[in-house]
DOZALO-889970 format. One record per atom (N, C-alpha, C): residue in three letters; x, y, z. Coordinates in steps of 0.2 Angstrom, whole numbers, plus 5000, padded with zeros to 4 digits. Layout:
alaXYZ ...
//
This chain:
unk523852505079 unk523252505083 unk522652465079 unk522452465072 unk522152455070 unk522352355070 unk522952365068 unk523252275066 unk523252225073 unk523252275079 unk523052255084 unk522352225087 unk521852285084 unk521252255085 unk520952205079 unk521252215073 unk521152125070 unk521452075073 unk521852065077 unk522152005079 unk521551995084 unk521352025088 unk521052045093 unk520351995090 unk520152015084 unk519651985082 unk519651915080 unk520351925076 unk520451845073 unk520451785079 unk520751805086 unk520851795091 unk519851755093 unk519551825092 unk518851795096 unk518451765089 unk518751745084 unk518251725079 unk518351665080 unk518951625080 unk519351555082 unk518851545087 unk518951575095 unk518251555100 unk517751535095 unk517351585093 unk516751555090 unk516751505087 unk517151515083 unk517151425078 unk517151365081 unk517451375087 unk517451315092 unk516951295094 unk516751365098 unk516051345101 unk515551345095 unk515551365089 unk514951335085 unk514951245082 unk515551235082 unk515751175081 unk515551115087 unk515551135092 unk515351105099 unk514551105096 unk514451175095 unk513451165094 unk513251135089 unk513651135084 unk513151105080 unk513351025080 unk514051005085 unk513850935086 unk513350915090 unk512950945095 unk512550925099 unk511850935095 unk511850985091 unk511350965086 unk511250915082 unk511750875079 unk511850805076 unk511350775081 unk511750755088 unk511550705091 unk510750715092 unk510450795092 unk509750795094 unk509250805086 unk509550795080 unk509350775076 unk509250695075 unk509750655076 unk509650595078 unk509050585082 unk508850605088 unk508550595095 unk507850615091 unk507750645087 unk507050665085 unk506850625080 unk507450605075 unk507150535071 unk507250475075 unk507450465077 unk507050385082 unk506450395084 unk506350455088 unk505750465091 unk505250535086 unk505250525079 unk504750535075 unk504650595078 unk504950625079 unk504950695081 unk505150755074 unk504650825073 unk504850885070 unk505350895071 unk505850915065 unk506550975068 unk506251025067 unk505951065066 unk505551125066 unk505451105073 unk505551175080 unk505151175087 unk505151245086 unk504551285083 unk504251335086 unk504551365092 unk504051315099 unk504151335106 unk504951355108 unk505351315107 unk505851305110 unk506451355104 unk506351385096 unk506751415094 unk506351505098 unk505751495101 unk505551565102 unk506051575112 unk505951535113 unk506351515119 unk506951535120 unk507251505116 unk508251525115 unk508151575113 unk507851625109 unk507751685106 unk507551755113 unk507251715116 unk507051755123 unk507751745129 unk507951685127 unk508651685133 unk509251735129 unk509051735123 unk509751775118 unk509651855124 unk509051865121 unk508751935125 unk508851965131 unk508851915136 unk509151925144 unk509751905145 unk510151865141 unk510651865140 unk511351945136 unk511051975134 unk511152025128 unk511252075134 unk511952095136 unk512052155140 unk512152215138 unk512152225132 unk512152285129 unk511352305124 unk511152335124 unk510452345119 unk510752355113 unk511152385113 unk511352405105 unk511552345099 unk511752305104 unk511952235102 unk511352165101 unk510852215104 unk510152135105 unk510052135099 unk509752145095 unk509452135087 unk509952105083 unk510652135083 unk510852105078 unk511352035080 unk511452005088 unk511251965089 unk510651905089 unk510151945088 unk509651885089 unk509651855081 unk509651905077 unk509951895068 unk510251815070 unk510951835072 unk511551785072 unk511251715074 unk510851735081 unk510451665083 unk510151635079 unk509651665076 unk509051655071 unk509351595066 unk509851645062 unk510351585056 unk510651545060 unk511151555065 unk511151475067 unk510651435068 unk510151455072 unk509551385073 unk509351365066 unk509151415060 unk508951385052 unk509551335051 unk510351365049 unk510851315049 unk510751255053 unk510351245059 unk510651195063 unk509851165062 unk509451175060 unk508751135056 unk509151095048 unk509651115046 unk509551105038 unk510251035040 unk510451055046 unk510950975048 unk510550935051 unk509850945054 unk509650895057 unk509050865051 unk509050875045 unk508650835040 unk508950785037 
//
C-alpha cells in the first residue's frame, strides 16, 4: 500500500518537473523580453496577481497556503533566471 502510493508520487513529481521546465522556459524568453525593453524583473502587480489566481484556483482550503508558499518560490526562482 504504502510502495504504491510512492509510485503514485514519483509518478506526479515527474508531471511537475515537466511542467516546471515548460515554466521556467517561458520565463527565459520573458526575462529576455524585459531586457530589450528595459523592463524591471521585479512585477509587484502581476506576482500579486498569479497569487490571487493560485487562490481561486486552490480547490481545497487546507491546501491554499501551502500552495501559495510553493508559488511564491517559484516566482523568487524564476526572478533569479531572469537576471
Amino acid at each position: 500500500m504504502l510502495e504504491k502510493k510512492r509510485e503514485e508520487i514519483n509518478e506526479i513529481d515527474q508531471q511537475l518537473i515537466q511542467l516546471l521546465e515548460k515554466r521556467l522556459a517561458v520565463v527565459s524568453e520573458i526575462g529576455q523580453i524585459k531586457q530589450q525593453q528595459n523592463l524591471s524583473v521585479l512585477d509587484r502587480q502581476r506576482e500579486q496577481a498569479v497569487l490571487d489566481q493560485v487562490n481561486r484556483w486552490t480547490q481545497n482550503e487546507d491546501y491554499r497556503l501551502p500552495i501559495q508558499k510553493i508559488m511564491q518560490k517559484i516566482m523568487d526562482e524564476s526572478k533569479l533566471l531572469q537576471i
